[in-house]
N, C-alpha and C positions, 0 to 999 in steps of 0.2 A: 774208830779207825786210827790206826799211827804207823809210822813208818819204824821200820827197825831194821839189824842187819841180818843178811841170808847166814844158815847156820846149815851145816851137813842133816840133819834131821827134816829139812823143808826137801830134798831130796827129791822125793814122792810126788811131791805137791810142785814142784815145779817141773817136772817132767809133764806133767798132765797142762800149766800154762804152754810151755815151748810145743808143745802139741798144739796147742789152741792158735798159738803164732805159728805155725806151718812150719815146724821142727821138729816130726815125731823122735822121740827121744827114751832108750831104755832107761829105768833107774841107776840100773849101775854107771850107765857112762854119764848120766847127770854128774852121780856120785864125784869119780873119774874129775869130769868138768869143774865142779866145786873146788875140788883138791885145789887145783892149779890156779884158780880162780881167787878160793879163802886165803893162797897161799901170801898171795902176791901183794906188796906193800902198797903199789900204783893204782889198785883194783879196790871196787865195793861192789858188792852187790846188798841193795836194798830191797826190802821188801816191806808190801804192804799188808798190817794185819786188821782182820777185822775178829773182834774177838777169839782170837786162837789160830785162824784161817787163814793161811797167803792167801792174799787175791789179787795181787800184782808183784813184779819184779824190775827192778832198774839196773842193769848194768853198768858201771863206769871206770872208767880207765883214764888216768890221768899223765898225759907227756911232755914232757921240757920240750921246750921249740929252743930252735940252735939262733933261729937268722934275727930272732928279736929277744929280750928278756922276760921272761915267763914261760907257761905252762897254759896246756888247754886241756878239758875234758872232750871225752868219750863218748858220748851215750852208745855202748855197743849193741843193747837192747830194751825192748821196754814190750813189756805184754802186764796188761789188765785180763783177768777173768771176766769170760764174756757175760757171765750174770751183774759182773761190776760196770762196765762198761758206759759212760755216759752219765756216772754219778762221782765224777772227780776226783776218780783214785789216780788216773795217769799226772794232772793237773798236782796232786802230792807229792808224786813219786818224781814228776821233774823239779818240784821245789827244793826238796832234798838234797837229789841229786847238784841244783845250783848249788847251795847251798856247800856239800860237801866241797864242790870245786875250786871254789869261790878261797874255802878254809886252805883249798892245797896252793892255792896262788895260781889259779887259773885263768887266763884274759879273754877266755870262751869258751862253749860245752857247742860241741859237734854233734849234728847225725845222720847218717844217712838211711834212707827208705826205699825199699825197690818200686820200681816204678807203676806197680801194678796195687800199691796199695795207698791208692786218693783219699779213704776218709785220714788214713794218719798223716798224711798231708797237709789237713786242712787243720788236724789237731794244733802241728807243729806251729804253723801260721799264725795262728788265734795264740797262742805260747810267747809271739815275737822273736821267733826262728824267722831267717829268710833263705830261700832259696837260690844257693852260689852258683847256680851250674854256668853262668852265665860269666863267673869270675874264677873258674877251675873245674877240672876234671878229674875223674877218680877211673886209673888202671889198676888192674889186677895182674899179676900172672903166676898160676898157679904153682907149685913147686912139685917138681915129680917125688913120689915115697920111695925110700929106699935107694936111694942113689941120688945123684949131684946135678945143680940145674945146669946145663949147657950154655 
């Protein structure tokens, strides 16, 4: 098993993980996703190979914070193949992931989980993640397509 980076030919094979992570997802707009994803200097996407095979992927996104000096990572995603699951591929793919962070001058890797999925909870936990909600909150608001937010 090693880590290495996503390449537009994992495509396929990563459609079928973001399925697995409750993102069903066509080929092409993976594709699509990649583009903009491979394109982008801030961005890695990692993945884990087992002889030839993804069997996991790591998203990361790295941002300059303004109110202090430095940068933090991302983790925008993280899905293991459920055959891989519990034989410490996620546990690689976040080492990496520090790793890469750590290399862009990051003073921490973020992430968040919905609230409906406890065992990656307990992953992150066991990781030495802690749980902010208690020191900030996260709003959204969606942006309408095709015309200007009000």
């Amino acid at each position: 098993m090693h880590i290495r980076p996503i390449h537009q030919g994992d495509a396929a094979r990563l459609a079928i993980l973001l399925e697995q992570l409750g993102f069903p997802s066509a080929e092409r707009d993976v594709r699509l996703r990649m583009d903009y994803w491979l394109g982008d200097r801030a961005s890695a996407l990692l993945g884990a190979d087992d002889d030839g095979s993804l069997v996991g992927v790591a998203a990361l996104h790295v941002t300059p914070i303004l109110e202090i000096t430095g940068k933090f990572g991302r983790l925008a995603a993280l899905v293991v193949d459920e055959a891989y699951r519990g034989k410490g591929v996620g546990r690689l793919l976040i080492t990496a992931v520090e790793e890469r962070a750590r290399a862009e001058g990051c003073l921490f890797v973020e992430v968040t989980s919905s609230n409906h999925r406890a065992p990656a909870h307990l992953f992150y936990e066991r990781l030495g993640f802690v749980d902010s909600r208690d020191q900030s909150r996260r709003f959204i608001r969606r942006l309408p397509t095709g015309g200007h937010a009000r």
